[in-house]
N, C-alpha and C positions, 0 to 999 in steps of 0.2 A: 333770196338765197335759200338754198336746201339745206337742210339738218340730218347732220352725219353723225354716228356714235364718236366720243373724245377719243378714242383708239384709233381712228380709222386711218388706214393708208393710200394715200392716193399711188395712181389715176383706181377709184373706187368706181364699179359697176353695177348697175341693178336690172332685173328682166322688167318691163312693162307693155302691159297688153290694152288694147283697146276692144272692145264688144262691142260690134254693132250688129245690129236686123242681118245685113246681107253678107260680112263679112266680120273674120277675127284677126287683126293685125297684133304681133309680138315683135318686139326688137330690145335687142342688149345696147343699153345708154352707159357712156363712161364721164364721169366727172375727174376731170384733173385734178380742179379743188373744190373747197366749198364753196365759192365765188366764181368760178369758169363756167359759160352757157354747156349743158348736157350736148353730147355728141352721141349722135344714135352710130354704134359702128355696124349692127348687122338686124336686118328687117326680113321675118317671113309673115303672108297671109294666106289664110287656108279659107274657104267654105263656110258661113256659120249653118246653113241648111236648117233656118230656126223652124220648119216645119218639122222638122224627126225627134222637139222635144228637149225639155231644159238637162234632162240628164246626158242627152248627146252631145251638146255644147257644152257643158260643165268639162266633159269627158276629153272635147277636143281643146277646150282653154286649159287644163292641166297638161295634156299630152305639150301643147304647143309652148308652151314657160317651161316645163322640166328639159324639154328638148334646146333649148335656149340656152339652160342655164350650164347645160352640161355641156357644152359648144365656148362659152364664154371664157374667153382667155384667163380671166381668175374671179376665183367664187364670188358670184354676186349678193351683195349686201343683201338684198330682199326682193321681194315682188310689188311690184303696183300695177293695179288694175282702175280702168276707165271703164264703163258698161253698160249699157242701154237698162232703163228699169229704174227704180229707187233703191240705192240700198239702205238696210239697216245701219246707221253710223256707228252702233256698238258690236253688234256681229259681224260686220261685212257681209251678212245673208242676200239675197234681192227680195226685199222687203214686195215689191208690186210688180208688172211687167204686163205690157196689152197684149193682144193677140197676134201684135208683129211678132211677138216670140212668144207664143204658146207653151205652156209649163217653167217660164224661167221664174215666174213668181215661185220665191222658197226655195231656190236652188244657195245651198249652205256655199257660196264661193270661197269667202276669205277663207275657211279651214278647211274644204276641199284641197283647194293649192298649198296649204300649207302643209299639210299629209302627204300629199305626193312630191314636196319637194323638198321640206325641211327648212324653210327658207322663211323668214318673216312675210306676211304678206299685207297689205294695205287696199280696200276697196272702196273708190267713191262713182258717184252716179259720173259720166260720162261728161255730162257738161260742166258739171263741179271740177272734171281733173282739168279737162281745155280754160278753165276758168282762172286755175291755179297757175297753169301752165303762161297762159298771156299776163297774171300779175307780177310773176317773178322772171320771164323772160321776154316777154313779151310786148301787144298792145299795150297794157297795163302798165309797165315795171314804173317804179319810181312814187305810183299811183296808192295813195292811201285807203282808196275805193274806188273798188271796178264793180260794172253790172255784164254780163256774157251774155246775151243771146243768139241762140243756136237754130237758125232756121233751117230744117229739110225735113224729111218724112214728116217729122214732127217740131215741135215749136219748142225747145226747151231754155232754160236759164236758171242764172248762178249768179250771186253775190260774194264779195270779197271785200270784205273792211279787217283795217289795222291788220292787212298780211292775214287773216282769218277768214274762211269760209263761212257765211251764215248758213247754219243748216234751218231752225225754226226747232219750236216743238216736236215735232215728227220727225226732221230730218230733210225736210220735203221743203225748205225754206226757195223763194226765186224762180218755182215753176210757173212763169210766165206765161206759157202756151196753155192755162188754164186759167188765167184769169177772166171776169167776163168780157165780152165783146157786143157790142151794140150790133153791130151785122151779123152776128152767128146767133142772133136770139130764133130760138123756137129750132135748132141743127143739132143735132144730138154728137156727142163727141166720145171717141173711142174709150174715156175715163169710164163712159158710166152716164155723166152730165151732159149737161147742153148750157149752148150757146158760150162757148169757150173760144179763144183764140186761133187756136190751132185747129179747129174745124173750119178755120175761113183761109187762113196764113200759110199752114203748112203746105209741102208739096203735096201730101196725100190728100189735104182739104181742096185745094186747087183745082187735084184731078177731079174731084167728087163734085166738085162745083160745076165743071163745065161740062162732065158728063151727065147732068139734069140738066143743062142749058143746050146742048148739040146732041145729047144720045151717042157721041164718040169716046171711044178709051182711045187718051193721047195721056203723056207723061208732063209731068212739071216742066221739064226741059222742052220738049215741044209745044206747050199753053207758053209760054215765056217767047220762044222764040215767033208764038203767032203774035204774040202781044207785041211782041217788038217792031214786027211790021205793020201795026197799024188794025189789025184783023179783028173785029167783032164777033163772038164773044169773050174773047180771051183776053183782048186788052182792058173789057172792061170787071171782068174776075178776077184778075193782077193787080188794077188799081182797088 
């Protein structure tokens, strides 16, 4: 169930944005109550073009929430953001971010949006929100403990006990696609580190794989579909 101020009026709405690598999706969600599953009533996605830089993205995730919010049939409660990167749990800042988005690391989001929009705002890593998302409506619901792993580009995960997000020390609690891996030893992984998870699992690891094994650039979705057929070397880089 979601938590709503004691004042609140329903059918209550709030703006929430999703950040990824290739794409920024916004959409206005309305709760009827505090207990009715969210209804997404209006969805746009623009561009993230994370090569032009974390200030340009900042710039089109504010553009794209204030644009929302001023479209939104009555004032929306607040803003929540999902986003590629680690955030800060106490700033909403992006505490880290690899070179799929180059300069998002330090980009001040939670009070960016909140400048531009006057609006409460709320920021968790990406897999932490879809985490939250499947405990309370979702996979999860009902579930005292959920574990979320997120496989694509990258390998990521979230924990969720007693209706709470574990963040860890850092914040950085359930990132799974970092743990070690016995097959990724001695593979160096976009953290920094080697022999991690998601240098062998993810879709980007995948590609990297089979391009030292064939000297071809194919995509995740094409190594997957050679693996399916049966095809050498792809099937055996999938399993």
């Amino acid at each position: 169930m979601a938590t709503f101020p004691a004042n609140c009026v329903f059918p209550a709405r709030v703006v929430a944005i999703d950040v990824g690598g290739t794409k920024i999706t916004g959409s206005i969600v309305r709760y009827d109550s505090a207990e009715a599953e969210p209804v997404v009533e209006d969805s746009r996605t623009v561009a993230t073009e994370a090569m032009k830089g974390g200030a340009s993205v900042l710039d089109k995730i504010c553009s794209l929430a204030c644009n929302l919010a001023a479209c939104a049939p009555s004032s929306p409660l607040g803003i929540g953001v999902g986003t590629a990167g680690r955030v800060d749990a106490k700033s909403g800042d992006i505490a880290y971010a690899n070179d799929l988005m180059p300069g998002w690391g330090g980009q001040p989001l939670a009070s960016a949006l909140h400048e531009r929009s006057g609006l409460p705002t709320a920021v968790l890593n990406d897999v932490q929100a879809y985490a939250v998302g499947e405990a309370r409506w979702g996979a999860g619901r009902g579930a005292d403990t959920c574990i979320m792993i997120a496989a694509g580009t990258g390998v990521g995960g979230a924990v969720i006990a007693h209706g709470r997000i574990v963040r860890g020390k850092h914040g950085f609690a359930g990132e799974v696609g970092h743990m070690a891996s016995s097959v990724a030893t001695g593979i160096p992984c976009v953290c920094g580190g080697s022999g991690h998870l998601e240098s062998v699992a993810a879709g980007s690891g995948i590609e990297a794989r089979f391009f030292e094994a064939t000297e071809e650039h194919l995509s995740g979705a094409e190594i997957s579909a050679l693996a399916a057929k049966g095809e050498q070397p792809a099937r055996r880089i999938i399993k």
